[in-house]
C-alpha positions in Angstrom: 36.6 -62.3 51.8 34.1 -64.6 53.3 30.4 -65.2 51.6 28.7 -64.2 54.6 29.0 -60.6 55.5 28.1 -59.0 59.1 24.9 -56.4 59.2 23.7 -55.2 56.0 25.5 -54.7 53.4 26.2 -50.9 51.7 28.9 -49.6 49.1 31.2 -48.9 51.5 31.8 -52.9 50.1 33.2 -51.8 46.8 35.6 -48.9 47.8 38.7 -51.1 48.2 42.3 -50.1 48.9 44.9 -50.4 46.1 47.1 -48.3 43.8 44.1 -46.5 42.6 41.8 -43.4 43.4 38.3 -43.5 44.2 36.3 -40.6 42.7 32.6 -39.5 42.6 31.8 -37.6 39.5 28.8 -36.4 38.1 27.8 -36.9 34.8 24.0 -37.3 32.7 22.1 -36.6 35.5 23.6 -39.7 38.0 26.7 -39.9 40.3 29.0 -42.0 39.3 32.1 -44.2 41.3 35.3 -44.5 39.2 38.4 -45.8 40.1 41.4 -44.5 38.6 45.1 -45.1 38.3 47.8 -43.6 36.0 48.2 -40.3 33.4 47.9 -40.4 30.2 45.5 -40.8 27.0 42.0 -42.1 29.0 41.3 -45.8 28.9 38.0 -46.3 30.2 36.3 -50.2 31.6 33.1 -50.6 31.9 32.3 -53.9 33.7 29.7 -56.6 32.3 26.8 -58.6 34.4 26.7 -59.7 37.7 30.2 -57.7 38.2 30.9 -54.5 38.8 34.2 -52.4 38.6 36.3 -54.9 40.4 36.2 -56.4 37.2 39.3 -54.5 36.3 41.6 -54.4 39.4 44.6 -56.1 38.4 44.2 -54.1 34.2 44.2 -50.9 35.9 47.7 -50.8 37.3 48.6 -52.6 34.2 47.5 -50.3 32.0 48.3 -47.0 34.3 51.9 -48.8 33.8 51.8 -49.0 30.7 51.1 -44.8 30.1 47.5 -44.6 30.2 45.1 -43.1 32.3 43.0 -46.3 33.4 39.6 -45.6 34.8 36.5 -48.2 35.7 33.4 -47.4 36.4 30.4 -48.7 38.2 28.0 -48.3 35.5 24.7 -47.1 36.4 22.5 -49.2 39.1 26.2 -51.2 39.8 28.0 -50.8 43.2 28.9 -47.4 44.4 27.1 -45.6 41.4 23.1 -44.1 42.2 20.6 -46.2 41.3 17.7 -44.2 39.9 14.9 -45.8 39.0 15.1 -45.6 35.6 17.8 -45.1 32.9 18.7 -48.4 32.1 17.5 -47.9 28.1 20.4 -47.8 25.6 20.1 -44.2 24.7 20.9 -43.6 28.3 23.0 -46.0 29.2 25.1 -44.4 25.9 25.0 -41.0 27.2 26.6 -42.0 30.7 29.0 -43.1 28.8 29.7 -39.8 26.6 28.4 -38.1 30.0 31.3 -39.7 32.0 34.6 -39.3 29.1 33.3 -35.3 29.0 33.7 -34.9 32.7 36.4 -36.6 33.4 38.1 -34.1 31.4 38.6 -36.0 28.4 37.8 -35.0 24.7 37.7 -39.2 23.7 38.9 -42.2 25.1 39.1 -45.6 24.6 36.5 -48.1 25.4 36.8 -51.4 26.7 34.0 -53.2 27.5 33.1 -57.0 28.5 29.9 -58.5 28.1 26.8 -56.1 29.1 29.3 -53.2 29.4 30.6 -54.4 25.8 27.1 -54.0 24.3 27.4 -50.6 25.6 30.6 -49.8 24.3 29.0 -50.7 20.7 26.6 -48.2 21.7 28.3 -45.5 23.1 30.7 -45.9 20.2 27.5 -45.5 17.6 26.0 -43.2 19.0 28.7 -40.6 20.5 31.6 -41.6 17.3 33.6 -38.3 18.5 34.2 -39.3 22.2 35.4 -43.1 21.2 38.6 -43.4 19.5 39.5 -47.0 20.0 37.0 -49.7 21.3 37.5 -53.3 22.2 34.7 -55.5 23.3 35.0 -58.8 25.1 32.7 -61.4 24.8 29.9 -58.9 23.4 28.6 -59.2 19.8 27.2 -56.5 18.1 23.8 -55.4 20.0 21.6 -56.3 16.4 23.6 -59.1 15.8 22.8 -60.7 19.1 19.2 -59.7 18.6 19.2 -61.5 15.2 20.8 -64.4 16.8 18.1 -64.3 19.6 15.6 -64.5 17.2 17.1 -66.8 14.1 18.8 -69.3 16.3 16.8 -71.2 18.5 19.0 -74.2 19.8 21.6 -71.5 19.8 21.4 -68.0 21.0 17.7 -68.3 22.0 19.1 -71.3 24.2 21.7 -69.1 25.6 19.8 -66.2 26.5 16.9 -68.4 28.6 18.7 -67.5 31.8 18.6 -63.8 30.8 14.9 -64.7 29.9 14.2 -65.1 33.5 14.9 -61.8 34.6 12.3 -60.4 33.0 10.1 -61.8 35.6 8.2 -59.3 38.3 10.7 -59.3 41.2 13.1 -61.5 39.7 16.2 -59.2 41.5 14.7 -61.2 45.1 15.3 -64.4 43.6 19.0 -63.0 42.4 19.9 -61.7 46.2 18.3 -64.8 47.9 21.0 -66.9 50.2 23.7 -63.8 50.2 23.1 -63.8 46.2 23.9 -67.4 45.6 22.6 -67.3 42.1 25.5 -64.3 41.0 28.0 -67.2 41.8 26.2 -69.7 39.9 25.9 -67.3 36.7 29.5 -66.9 36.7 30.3 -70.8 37.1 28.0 -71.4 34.6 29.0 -68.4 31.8 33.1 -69.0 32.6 35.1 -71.1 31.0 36.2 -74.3 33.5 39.9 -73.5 33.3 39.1 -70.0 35.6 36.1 -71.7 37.3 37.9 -73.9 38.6 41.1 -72.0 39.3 41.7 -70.6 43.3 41.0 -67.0 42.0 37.3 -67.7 41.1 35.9 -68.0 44.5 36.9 -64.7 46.0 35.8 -63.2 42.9 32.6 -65.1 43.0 32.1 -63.6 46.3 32.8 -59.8 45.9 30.4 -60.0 42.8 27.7 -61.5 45.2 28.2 -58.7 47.8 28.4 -56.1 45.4 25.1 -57.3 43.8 23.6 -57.3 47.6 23.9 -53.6 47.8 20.4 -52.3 48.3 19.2 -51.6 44.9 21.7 -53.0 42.9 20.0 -56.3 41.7 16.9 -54.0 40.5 18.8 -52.0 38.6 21.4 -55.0 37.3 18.3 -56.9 36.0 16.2 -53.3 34.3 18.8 -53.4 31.4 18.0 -56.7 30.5 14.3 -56.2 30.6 14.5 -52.6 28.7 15.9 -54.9 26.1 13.2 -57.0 25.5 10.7 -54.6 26.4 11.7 -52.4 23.7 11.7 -55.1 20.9 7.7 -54.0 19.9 8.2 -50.5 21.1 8.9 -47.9 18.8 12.2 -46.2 20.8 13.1 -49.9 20.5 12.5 -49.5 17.0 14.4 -46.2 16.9 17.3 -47.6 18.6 17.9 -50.7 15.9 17.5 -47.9 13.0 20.4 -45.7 14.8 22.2 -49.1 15.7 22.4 -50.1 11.5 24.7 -46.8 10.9 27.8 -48.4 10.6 30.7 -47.8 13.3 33.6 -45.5 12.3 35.5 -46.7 15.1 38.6 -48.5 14.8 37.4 -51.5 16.8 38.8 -55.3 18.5 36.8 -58.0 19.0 37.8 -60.4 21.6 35.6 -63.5 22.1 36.0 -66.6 24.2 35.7 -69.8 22.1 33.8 -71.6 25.3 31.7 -68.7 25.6 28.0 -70.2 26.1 26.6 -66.8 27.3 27.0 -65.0 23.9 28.0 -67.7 21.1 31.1 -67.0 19.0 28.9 -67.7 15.9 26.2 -64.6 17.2 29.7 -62.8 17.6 30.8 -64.1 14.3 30.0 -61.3 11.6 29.9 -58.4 13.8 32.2 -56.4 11.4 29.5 -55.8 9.0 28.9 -52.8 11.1 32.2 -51.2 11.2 33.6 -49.5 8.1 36.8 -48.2 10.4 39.8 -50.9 10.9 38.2 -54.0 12.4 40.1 -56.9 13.8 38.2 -60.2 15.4 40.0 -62.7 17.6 38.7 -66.3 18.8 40.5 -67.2 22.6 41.0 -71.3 22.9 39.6 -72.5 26.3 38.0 -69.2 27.3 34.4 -68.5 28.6 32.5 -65.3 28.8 34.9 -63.4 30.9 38.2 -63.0 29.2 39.7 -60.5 30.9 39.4 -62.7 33.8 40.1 -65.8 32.1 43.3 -64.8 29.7 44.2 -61.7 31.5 47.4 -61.4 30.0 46.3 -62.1 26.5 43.9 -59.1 26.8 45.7 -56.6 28.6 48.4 -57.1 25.4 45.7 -56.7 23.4 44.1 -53.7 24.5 47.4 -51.7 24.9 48.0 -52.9 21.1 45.0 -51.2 20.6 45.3 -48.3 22.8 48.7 -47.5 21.3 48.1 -47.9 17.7 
């Protein structure tokens, strides 16, 4: 997998070969690319920011293995998923969610989710409690406690979030697809912890995440999720959404957070659990960045069939 890629690139780019099946299913209004392996109580990923289902390829087979059925998901905007213009709100972004576990067939599942696509599992799980029977979050705190954090913690979380900052800039999605998406690369260098950064498996990861962001569209869409969120802060659905947020989670939920994490801070991550009333466990991961299932793949694939299974 080279950085430079012939002709323009599409998303055929994202359909890759392995012991999985690629489906197209319809749900909330969008088509949606999943990627499935194994039968079984449903396990569903949803991938963070700047990556896209691949996240997941070697916990899929994993946890098909294990007696699960494990399905991924481009989320909405993200690889071979549509891209409508617009969407990218939580309420929606929730709804795919619920949307997605309904037409797959399923009456619940369990949610996994990692960074952006952990905020959205808190989410999902608040707002459709019926459909989520088990959720683990990597490297996501709760969506008011990073908003608190943003706000209360200036050399912190504020600090943190100045790259984020940028993309609410007019356009910004040019900047993020300039030199065959050079920036994607540079995000995850920066947000990873230096034992997987540094590791042979980081560059060819680096660039699939870079051609997956080049698909026409994607950046736009990567980037409106971000900008709904600040957007929304002195808007009254924004308002809305906080209010619905505070009700707390009767999910039995796992919180996995890397301890070198300078994307979201284990201390914004810290406290979380004031929103959950179900069984709530937190774990702290020595020498791991923003992308744990990446960086201590083992550690969370035990972790979330624990979970799974209990």
């Amino acid at each position: 997998m080279t950085d430079q890629h012939d002709g323009p690139i599409d998303e055929s780019c994202v359909l890759t070969d392995g012991p999985w099946t690629h489906r197209f299913v319809g749900a909330n209004g969008s088509r949606f690319h999943v990627v499935e392996a194994g039968t079984g109580p449903m396990v569903l990923f949803l991938h963070g920011f700047p990556e896209f289902w691949w996240a997941w390829h070697e916990m899929l087979p994993a946890v098909a293995d294990a007696g699960f059925r494990a399905v991924a998901v481009d989320l909405r905007g993200y690889g071979a998923t549509d891209k409508p213009p617009r969407g990218y709100d939580g309420y929606t972004l929730a709804a795919d969610v619920a949307g997605l576990i309904r037409a797959l067939g399923e009456r619940s599942a369990t949610l996994v989710g990692t960074g952006a696509g952990g905020l959205l599992g808190w989410t999902a799980a608040s707002f459709h409690p019926r459909l989520v029977r088990r959720l683990v979050v990597l490297g996501a705190p709760h969506p008011l406690r990073l908003r608190a954090g943003i706000f209360a913690d200036p050399r912190g979380q504020f600090s943190a979030a100045t790259p984020t900052l940028k993309f609410q800039l007019p356009r910004y999605e040019h900047m993020l697809t300039r030199d065959d998406a050079v920036r994607v690369e540079h995000m995850l260098r920066r947000w990873g912890g230096q034992r997987w950064v540094e590791s042979a498996a980081f560059a060819p990861y680096a660039a699939r995440c870079r051609e997956a962001m080049r698909i026409p569209q994607a950046a736009f869409c990567a980037l409106e999720t971000y900008r709904w969120a600040f957007r929304s802060v002195l808007r009254l659905h924004g308002y809305r959404f906080v209010k619905l947020m505070q009700k707390p989670l009767v999910t039995p939920t796992l919180q996995l957070h890397g301890a070198e994490d300078v994307a979201s801070l284990p201390r914004t991550a810290q406290g979380s659990g004031r929103y959950v009333i179900a069984p709530y466990e937190w774990r702290l991961l020595d020498g791991v960045g923003h992308f744990p299932h990446l960086e201590a793949p083992d550690v969370v694939l035990g972790e979330v069939l624990r979970w799974a299974k209990s």
